[in-house]
Z-matrix of the N, CA and C atoms (Angstrom, degrees):
N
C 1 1.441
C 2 1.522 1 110.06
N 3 1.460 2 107.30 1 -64.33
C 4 1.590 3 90.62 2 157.43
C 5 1.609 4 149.64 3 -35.86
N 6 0.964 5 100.75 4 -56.53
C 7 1.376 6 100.18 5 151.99
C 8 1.180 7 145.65 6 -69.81
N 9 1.348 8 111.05 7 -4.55
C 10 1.547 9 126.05 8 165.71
C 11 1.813 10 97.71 9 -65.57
N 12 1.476 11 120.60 10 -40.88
C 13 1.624 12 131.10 11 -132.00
C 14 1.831 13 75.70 12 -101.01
N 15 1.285 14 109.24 13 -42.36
C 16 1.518 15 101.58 14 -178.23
C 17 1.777 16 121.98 15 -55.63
N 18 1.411 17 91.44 16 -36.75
C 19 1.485 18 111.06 17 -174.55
C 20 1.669 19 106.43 18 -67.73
N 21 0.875 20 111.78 19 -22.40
C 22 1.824 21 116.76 20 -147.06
C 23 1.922 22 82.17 21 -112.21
N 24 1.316 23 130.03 22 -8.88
C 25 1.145 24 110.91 23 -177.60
C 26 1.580 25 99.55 24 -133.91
N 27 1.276 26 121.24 25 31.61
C 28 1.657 27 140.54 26 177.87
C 29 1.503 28 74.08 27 -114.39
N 30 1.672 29 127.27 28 -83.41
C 31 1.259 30 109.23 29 -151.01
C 32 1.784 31 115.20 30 -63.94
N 33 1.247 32 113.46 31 -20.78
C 34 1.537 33 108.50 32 -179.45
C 35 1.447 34 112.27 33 -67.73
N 36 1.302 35 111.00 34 -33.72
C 37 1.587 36 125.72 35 169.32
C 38 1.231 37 129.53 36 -61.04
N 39 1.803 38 120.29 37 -24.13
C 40 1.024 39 125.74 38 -178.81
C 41 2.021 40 95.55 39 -111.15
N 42 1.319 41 111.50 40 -16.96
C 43 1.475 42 82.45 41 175.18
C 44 1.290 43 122.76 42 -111.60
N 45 1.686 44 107.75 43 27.90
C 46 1.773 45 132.52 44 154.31
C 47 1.530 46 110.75 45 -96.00
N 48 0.831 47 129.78 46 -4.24
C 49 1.464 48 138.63 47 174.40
C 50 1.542 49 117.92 48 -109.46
N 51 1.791 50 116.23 49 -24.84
C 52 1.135 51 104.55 50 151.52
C 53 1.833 52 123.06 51 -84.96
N 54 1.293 53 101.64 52 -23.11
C 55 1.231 54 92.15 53 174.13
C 56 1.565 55 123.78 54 -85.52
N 57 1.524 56 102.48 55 5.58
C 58 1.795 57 102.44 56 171.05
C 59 1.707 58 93.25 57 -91.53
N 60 1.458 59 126.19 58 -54.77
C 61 1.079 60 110.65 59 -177.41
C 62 1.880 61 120.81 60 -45.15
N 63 1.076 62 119.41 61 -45.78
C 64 1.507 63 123.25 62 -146.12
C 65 1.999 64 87.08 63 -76.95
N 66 1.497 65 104.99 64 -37.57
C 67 1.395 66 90.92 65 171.32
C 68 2.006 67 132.20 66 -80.82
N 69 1.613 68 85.21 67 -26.13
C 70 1.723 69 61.93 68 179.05
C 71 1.076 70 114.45 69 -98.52
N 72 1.823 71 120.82 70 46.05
C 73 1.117 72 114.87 71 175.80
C 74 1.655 73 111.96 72 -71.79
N 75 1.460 74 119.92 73 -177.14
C 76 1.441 75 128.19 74 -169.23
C 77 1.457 76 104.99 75 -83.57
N 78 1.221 77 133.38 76 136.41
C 79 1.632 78 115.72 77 -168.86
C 80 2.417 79 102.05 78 -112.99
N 81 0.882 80 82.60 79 120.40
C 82 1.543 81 91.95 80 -166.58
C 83 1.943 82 93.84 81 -67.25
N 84 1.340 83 107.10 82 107.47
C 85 1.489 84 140.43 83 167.09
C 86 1.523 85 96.82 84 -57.17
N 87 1.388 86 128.95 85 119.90
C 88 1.338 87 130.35 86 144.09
C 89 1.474 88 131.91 87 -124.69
N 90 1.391 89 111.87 88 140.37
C 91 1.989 90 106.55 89 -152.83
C 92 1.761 91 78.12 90 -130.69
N 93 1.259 92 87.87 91 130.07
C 94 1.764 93 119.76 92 164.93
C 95 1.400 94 94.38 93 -83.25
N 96 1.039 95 100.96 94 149.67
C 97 1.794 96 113.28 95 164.45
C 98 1.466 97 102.23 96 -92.58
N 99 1.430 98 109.89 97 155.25
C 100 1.455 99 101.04 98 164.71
C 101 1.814 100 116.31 99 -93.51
N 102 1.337 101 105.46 100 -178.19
C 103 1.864 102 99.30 101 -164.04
C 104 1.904 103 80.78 102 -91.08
N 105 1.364 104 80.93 103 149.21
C 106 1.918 105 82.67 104 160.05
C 107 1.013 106 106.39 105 -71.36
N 108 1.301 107 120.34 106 147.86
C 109 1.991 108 125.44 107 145.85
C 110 1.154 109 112.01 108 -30.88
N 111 0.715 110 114.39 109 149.38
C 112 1.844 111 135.87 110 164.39
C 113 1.155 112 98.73 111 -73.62
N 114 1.704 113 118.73 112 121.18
C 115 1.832 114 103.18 113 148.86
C 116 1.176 115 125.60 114 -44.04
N 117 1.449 116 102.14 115 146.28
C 118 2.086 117 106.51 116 150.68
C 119 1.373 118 120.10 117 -23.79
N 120 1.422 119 86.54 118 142.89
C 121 1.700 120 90.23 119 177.15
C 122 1.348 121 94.35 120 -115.23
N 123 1.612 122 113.31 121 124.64
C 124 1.759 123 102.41 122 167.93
C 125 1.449 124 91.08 123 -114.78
N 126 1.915 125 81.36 124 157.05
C 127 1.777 126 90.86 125 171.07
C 128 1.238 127 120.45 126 -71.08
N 129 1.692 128 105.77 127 158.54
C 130 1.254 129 107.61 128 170.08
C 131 1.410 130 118.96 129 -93.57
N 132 1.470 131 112.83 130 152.03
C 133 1.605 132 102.12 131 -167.32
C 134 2.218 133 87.16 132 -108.08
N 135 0.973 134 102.57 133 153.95
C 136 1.003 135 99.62 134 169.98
C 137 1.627 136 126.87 135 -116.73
N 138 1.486 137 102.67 136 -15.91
C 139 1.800 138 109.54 137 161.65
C 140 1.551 139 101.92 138 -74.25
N 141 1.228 140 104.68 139 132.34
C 142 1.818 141 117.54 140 153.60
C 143 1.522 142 111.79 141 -58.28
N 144 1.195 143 152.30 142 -20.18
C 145 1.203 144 150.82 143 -160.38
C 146 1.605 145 117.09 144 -109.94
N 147 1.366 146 89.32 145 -27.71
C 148 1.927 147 89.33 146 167.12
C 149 1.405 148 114.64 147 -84.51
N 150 1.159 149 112.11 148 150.22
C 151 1.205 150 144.17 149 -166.59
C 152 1.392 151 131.94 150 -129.16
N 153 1.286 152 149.66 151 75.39
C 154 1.346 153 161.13 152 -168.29
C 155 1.405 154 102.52 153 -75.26
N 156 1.258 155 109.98 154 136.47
C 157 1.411 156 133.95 155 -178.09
C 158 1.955 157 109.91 156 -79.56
N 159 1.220 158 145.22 157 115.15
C 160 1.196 159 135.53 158 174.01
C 161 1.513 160 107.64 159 -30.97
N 162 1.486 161 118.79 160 151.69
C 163 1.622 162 94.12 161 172.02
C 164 1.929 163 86.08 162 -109.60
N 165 1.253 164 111.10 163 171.55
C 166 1.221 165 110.82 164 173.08
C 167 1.662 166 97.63 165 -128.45
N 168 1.299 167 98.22 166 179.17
C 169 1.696 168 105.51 167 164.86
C 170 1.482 169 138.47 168 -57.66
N 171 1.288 170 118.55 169 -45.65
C 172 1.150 171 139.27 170 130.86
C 173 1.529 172 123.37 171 6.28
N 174 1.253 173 112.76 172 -104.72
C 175 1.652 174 128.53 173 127.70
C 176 2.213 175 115.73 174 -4.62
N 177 0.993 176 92.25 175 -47.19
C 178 1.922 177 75.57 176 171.83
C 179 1.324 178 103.61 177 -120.92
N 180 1.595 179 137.33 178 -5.03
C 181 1.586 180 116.62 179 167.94
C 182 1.298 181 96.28 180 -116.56
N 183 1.983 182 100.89 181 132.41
C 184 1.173 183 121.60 182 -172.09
C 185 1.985 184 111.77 183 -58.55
N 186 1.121 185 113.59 184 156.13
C 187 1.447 186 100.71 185 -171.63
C 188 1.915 187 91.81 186 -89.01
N 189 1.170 188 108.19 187 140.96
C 190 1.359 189 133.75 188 176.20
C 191 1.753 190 103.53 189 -66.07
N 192 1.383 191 115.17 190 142.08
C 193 1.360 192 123.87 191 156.81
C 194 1.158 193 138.66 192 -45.08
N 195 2.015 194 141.01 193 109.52
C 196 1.403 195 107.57 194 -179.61
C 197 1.388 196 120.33 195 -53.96
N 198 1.274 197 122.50 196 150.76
C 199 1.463 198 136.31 197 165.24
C 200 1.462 199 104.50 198 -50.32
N 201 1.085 200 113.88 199 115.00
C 202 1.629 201 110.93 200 157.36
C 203 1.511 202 127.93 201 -70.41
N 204 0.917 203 105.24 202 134.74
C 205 1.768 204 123.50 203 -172.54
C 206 1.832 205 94.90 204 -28.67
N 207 1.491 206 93.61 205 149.32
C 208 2.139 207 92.85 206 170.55
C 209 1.576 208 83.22 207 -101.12
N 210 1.255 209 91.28 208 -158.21
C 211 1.761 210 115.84 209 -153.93
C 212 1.321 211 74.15 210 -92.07
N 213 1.654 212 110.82 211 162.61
C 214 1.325 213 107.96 212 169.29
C 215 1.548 214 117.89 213 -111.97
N 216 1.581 215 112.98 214 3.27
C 217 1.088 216 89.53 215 178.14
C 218 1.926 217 112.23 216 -101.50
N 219 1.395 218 92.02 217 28.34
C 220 2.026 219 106.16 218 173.05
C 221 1.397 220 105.06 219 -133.67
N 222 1.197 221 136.57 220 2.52
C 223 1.484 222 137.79 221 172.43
C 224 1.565 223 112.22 222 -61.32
N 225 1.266 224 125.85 223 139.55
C 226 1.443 225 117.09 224 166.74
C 227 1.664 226 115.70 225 72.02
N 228 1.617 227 112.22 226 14.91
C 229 1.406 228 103.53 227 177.83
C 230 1.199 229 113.93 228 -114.31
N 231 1.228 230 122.09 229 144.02
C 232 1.349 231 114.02 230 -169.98
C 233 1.788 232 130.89 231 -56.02
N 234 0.873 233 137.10 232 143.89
C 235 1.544 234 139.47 233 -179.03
C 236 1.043 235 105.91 234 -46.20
N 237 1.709 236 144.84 235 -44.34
C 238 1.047 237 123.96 236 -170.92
C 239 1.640 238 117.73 237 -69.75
N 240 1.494 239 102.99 238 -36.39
C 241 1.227 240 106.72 239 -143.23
C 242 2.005 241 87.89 240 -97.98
N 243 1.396 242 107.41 241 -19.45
C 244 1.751 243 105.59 242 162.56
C 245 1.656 244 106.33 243 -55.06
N 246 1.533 245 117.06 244 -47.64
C 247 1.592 246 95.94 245 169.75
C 248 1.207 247 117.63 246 -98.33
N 249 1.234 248 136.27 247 36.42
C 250 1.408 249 137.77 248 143.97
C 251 1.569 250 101.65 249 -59.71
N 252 1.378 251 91.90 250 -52.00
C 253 1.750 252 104.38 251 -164.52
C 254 1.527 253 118.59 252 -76.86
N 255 1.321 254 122.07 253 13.40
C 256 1.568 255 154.63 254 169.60
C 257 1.913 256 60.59 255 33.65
N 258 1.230 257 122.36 256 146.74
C 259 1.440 258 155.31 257 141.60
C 260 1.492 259 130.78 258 -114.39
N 261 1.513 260 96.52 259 -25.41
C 262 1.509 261 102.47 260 163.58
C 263 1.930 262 106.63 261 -115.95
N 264 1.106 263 83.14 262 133.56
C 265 1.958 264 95.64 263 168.85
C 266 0.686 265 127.02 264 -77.07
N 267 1.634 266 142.55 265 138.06
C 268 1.567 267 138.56 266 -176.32
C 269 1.858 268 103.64 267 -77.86
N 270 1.201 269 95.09 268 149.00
C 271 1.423 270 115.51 269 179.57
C 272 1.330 271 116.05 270 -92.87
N 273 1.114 272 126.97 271 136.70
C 274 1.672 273 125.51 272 171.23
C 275 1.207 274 110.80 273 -144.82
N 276 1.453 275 115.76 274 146.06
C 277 1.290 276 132.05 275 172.84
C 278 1.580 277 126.15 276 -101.49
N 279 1.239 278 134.53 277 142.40
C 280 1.440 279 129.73 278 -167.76
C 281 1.775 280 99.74 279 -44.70
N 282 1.458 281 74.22 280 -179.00
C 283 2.050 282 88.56 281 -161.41
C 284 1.814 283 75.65 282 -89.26
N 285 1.595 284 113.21 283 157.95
C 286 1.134 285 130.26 284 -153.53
C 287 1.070 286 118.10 285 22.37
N 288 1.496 287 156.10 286 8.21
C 289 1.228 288 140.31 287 -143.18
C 290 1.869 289 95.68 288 -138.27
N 291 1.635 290 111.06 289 141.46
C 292 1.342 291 119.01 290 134.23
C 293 1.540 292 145.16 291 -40.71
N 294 2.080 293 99.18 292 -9.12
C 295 1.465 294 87.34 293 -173.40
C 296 1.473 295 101.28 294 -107.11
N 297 1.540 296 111.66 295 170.35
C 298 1.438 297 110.67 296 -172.80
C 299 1.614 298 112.30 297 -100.64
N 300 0.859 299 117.79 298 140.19
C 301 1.968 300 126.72 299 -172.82
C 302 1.556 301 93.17 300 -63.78
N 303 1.129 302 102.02 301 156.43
C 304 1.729 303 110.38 302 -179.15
C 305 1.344 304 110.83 303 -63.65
N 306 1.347 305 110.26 304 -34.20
C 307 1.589 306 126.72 305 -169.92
C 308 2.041 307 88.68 306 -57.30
N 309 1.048 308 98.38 307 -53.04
C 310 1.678 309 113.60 308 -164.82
C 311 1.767 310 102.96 309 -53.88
N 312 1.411 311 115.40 310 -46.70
C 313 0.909 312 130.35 311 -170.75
C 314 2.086 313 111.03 312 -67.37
N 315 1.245 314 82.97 313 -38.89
C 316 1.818 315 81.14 314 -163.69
C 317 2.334 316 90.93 315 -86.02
N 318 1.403 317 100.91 316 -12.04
C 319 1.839 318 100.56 317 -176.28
C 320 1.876 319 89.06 318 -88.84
N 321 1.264 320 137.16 319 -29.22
C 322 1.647 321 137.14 320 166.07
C 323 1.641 322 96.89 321 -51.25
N 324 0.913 323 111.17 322 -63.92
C 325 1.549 324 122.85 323 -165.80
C 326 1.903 325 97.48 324 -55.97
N 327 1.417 326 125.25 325 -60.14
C 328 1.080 327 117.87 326 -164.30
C 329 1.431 328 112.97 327 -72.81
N 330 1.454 329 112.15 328 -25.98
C 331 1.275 330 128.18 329 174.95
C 332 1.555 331 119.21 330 -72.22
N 333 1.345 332 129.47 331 -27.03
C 334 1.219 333 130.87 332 128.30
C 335 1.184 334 148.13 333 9.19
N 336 1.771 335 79.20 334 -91.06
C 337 2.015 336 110.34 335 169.31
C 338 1.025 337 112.90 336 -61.24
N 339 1.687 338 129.46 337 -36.35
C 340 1.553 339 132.53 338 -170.68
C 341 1.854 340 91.49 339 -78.29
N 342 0.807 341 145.77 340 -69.30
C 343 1.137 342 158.30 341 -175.90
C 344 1.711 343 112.54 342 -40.96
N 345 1.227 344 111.50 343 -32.83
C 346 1.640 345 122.63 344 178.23
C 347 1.367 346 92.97 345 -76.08
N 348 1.119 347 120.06 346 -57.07
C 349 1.552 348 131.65 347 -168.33
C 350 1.492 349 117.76 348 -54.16
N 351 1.538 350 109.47 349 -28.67
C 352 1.418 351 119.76 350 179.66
C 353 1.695 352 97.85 351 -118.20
N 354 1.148 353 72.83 352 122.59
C 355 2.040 354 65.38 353 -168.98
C 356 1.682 355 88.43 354 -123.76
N 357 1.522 356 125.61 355 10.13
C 358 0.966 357 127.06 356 158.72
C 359 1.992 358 120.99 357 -72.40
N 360 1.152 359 94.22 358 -39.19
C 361 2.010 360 106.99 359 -161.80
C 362 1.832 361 92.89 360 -65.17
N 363 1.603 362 71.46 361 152.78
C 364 2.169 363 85.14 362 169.01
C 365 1.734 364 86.46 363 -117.62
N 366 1.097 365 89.75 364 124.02
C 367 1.584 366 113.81 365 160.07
C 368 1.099 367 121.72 366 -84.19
N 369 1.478 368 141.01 367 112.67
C 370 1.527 369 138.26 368 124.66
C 371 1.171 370 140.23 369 -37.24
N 372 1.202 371 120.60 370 77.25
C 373 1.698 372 129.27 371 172.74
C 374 1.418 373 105.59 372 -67.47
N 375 1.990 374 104.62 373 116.16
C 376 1.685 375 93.39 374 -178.93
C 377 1.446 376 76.58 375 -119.32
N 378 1.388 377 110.96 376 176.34
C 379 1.574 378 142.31 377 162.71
C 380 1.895 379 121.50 378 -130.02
N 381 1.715 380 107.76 379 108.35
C 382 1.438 381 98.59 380 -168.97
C 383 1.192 382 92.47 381 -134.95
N 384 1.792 383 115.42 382 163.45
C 385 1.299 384 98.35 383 171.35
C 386 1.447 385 148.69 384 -72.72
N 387 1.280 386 153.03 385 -164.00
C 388 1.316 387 131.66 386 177.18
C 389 1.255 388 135.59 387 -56.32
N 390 1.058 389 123.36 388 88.68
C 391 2.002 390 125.83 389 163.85
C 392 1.351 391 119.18 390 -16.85
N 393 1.170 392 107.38 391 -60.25
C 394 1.181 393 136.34 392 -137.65
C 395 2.186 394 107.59 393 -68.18
């Protein structure tokens, strides 16, 4: 019996020790290169007399809109203290309901206009549940 118990904890011993070895072996890392791009392909012209214009950047990105003026009495103030000065109003909707309180409706509307006016700001639109 003993030696049955010896046997049975030689092999558990040796097949936790192969399975610690076989895993923490070193695992050989291999990195493909990637292919270069292909150059451009330009056409070939085959008349001597034509002539293609360089294209530049210019020429394929559309020119952008000037910025229209912000409001002036929020231009040039610092970020913190622009939301100190909340300029936009929080919105709320009735208690259980999808619809918005008038109050909500006429602060959408003003919040709007401030927002048209700055056509610079990124706005965060959050949605949480009621504060209130």
């Amino acid at each position: 019996m003993k030696s049955r118990l010896t046997w049975r904890i030689l092999v558990g011993v040796l097949f936790v020790s192969l399975l610690a070895i076989t895993a923490c072996g070193e695992k050989e890392v291999t990195v493909t290169p990637e292919p270069a791009p292909a150059p451009p392909v330009s056409p070939i012209s085959t008349d001597p007399n034509t002539t293609t214009a360089p294209t530049t950047i210019a020429d394929i990105v559309p020119s952008l809109p000037a910025p229209t003026p912000a409001d002036s009495s929020l231009a040039g103030h610092d970020l913190n203290e622009l939301n100190r000065s909340i300029p936009l109003a929080p919105i709320f909707f009735d208690y259980d309901s999808a619809e918005m309180t008038t109050e909500a409706q006429s602060n959408l509307a003003n919040n709007a206009d401030v927002m048209r006016n700055n056509p610079t700001w990124i706005v965060t639109i959050e949605g949480h549940c009621d504060e209130r």
